[in-house]
C-alpha positions in Angstrom: 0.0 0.0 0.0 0.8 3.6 -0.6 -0.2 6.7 -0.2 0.9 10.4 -0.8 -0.1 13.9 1.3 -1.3 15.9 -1.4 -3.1 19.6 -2.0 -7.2 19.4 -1.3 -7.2 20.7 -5.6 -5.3 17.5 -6.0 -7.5 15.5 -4.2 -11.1 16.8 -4.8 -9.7 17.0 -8.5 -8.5 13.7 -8.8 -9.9 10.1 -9.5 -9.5 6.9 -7.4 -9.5 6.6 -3.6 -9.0 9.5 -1.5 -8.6 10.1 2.0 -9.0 13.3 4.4 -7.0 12.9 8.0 -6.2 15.0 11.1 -2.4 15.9 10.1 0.2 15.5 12.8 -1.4 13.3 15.1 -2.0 10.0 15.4 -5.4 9.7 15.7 -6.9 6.5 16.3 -9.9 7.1 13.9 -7.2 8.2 10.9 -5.1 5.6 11.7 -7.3 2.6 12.0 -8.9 4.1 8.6 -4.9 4.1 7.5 -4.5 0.8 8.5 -7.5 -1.2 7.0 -6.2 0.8 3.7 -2.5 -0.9 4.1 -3.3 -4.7 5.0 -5.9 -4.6 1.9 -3.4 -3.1 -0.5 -5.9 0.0 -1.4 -3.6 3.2 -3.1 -4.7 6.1 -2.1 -4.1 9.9 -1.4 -4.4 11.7 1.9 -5.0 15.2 2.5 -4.4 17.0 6.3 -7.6 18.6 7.5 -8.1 22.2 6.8 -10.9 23.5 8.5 -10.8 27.0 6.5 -11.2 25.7 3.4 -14.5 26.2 1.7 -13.1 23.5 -1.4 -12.6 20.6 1.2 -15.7 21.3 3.3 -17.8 21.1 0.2 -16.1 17.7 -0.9 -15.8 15.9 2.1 -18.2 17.3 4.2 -17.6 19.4 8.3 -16.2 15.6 9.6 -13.4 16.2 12.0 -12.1 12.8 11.6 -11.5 10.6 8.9 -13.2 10.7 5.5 -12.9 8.0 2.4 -14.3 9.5 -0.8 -14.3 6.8 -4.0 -14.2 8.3 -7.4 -17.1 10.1 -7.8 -19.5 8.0 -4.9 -20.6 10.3 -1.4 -17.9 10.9 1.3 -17.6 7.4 4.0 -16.7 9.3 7.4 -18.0 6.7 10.0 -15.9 3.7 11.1 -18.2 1.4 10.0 -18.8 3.0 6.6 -15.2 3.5 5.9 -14.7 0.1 7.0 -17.3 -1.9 4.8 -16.3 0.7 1.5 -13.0 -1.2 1.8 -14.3 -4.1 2.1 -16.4 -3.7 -1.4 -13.1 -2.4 -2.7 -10.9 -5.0 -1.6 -12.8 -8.1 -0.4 -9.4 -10.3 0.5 -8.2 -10.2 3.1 -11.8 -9.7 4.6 -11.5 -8.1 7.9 -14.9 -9.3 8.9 -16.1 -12.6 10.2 -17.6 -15.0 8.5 -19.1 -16.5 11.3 -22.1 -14.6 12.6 -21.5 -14.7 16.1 -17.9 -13.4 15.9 -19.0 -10.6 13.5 -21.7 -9.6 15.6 -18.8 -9.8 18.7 -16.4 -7.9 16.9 -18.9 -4.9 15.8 -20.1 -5.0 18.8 -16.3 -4.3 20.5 -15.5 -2.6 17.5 -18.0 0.5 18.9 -16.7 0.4 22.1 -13.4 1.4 21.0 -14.6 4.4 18.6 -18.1 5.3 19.1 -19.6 8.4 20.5 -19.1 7.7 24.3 -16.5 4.9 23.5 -12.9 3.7 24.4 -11.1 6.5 22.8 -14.1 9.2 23.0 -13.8 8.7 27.1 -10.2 9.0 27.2 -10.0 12.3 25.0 -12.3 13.3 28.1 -9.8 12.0 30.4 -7.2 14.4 28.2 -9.8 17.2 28.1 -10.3 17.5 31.4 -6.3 17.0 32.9 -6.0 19.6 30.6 -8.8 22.1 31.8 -7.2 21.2 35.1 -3.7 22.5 34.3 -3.1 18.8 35.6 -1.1 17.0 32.4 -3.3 16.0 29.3 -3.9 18.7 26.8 -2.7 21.8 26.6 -5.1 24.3 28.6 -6.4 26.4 25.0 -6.6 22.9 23.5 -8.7 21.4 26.3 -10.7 24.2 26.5 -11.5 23.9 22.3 -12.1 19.8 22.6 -14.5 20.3 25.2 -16.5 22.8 23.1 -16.1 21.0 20.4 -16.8 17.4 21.1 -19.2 18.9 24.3 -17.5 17.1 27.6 -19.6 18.0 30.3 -17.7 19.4 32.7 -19.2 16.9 35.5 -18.2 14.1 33.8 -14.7 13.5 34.2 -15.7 10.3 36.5 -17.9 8.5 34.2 -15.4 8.9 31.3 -12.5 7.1 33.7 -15.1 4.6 34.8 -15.6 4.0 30.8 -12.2 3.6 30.1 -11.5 1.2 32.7 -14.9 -0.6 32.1 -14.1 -0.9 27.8 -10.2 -1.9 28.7 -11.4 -4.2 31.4 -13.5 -6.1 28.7 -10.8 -6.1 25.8 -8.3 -7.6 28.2 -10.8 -10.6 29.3 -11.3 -11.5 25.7 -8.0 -10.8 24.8 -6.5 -13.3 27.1 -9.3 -15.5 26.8 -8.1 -15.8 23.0 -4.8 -16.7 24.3 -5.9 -19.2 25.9 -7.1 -20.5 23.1 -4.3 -20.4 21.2 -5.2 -17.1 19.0 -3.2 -14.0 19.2 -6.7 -11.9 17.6 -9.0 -10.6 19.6 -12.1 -12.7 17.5 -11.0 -16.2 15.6 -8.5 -17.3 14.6 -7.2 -14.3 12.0 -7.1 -10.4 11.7 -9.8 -8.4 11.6 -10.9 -5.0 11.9 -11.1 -4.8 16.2 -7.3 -5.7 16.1 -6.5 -2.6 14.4 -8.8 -0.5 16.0 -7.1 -2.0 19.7 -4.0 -1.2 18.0 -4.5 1.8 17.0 -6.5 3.0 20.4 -3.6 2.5 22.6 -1.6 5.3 21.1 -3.9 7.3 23.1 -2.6 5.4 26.2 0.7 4.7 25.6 2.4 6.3 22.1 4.8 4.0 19.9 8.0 5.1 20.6 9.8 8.1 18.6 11.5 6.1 15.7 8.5 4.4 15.2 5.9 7.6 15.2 7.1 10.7 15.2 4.8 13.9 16.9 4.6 16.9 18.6 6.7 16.1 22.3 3.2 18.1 23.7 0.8 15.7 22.4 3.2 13.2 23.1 3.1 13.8 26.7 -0.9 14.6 26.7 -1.3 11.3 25.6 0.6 9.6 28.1 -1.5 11.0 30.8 -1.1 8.9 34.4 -4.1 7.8 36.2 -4.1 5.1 39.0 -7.3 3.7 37.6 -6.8 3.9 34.0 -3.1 2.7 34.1 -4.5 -0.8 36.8 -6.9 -1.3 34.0 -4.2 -1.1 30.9 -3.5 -4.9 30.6 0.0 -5.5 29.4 -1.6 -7.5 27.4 -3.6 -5.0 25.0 -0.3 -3.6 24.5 2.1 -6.8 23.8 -1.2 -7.5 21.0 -0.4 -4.0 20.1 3.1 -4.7 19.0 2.3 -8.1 17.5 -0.4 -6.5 14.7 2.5 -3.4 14.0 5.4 -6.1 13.2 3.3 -8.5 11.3 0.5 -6.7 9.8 0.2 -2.4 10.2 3.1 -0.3 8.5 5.4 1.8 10.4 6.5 4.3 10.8 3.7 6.3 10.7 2.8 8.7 8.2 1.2 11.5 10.1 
């Protein structure tokens, strides 16, 4: 797989697959989008998010995350849309289930990682309010934009920690209960989809190293926020699974 940074005239103009991404950051939306893209061998060009230009906003839509536009075919921006588009694209590998049962169990994990309310939504929250704080996470004027933005109440600092423990609680037990199995994936016995999006989540816990991704030292250091709770509930285990999909099936380093 490949894929160039190009102008939004390039990309609006051009033909082909097309992809719009935060730039500079290794979001886990972009990057699990990036990453279904490279184990299915899908070309494609990126463009960084520019939220003051009326060209992109007509194209792709007012996502702030990730957005897969196909020739001339409407702009995919959810996880699951951007997901099953590549899937009609490039059915092999499939990154779904055959098996019922395990497809419904991975779509159903699968949203606890990136939904509204989620693994990664709670823990921007987490971020949001360290930050608002002055206490570690994001950067006081960013903090103060996210929560705006994305609309973190500001009384619910608690129930986004008790999420995050609650979804990383659950990944773990099936997790190891996979390895027990004799399966290093989180739902039979190949990849799919949920490994990248655990892969990609725990950059929001604990970033790949420098060599491997390459950021801004602040977010960099709002990422690796500290909390008791959060860090009992980070099971090595998430992150040694981590590691395993990056050597054998995600590319690195990261193209941010």
């Amino acid at each position: 797989m490949a894929f160039d940074y190009v102008s939004v005239d390039e990309a609006v103009d051009a033909d082909g697959l097309r992809m719009v991404v935060v730039g500079n950051v290794p979001s886990p939306w972009g990057e699990a989008a990036k990453g279904i893209l490279h184990v299915k061998q899908l070309n494609f060009k990126a463009v960084r998010l520019d939220y003051e230009n009326p060209r992109l906003a007509e194209w792709a839509g007012s996502s702030s995350g990730p957005v897969l536009v196909y020739n001339d075919e409407r702009p995919r921006s959810g996880w699951t849309e951007i997901l099953l588009l590549a899937e009609r694209l490039a059915p092999n590998p499939s990154l779904l289930p055959e098996n019922a049962t395990q497809r419904a169990l991975m779509f159903g994990f699968a949203h606890e990682i990136l939904a509204e309310g989620g693994l990664c939504w709670s823990r921007r929250g987490q971020l949001v309010y360290a930050g608002l704080r002055e206490d570690g996470g994001f950067p006081p004027r960013v903090a103060d934009y996210l929560s705006r933005k994305y609309g973190y109440p500001p009384d619910a600092e608690s129930a986004a920690t008790g999420r995050v423990v609650s979804i990383l609680g659950a990944l773990a037990t099936q997790l190891r209960a996979q390895q027990a199995a004799g399966s290093h994936y989180f739902v039979g016995e190949s990849l799919t989809a949920l490994d990248i999006y655990s892969a990609v989540a725990m950059a929001l816990f604990r970033p790949l190293p420098p060599e491997q991704c390459a950021m801004r030292e602040s977010t960099r250091a709002a990422f690796g926020l500290s909390n008791a709770q959060t860090d009992a509930a980070l099971d090595p285990a998430l992150l040694e699974h981590r590691d395993r999909m990056y050597a054998q099936h995600l590319e690195l380093p990261l193209s941010l």
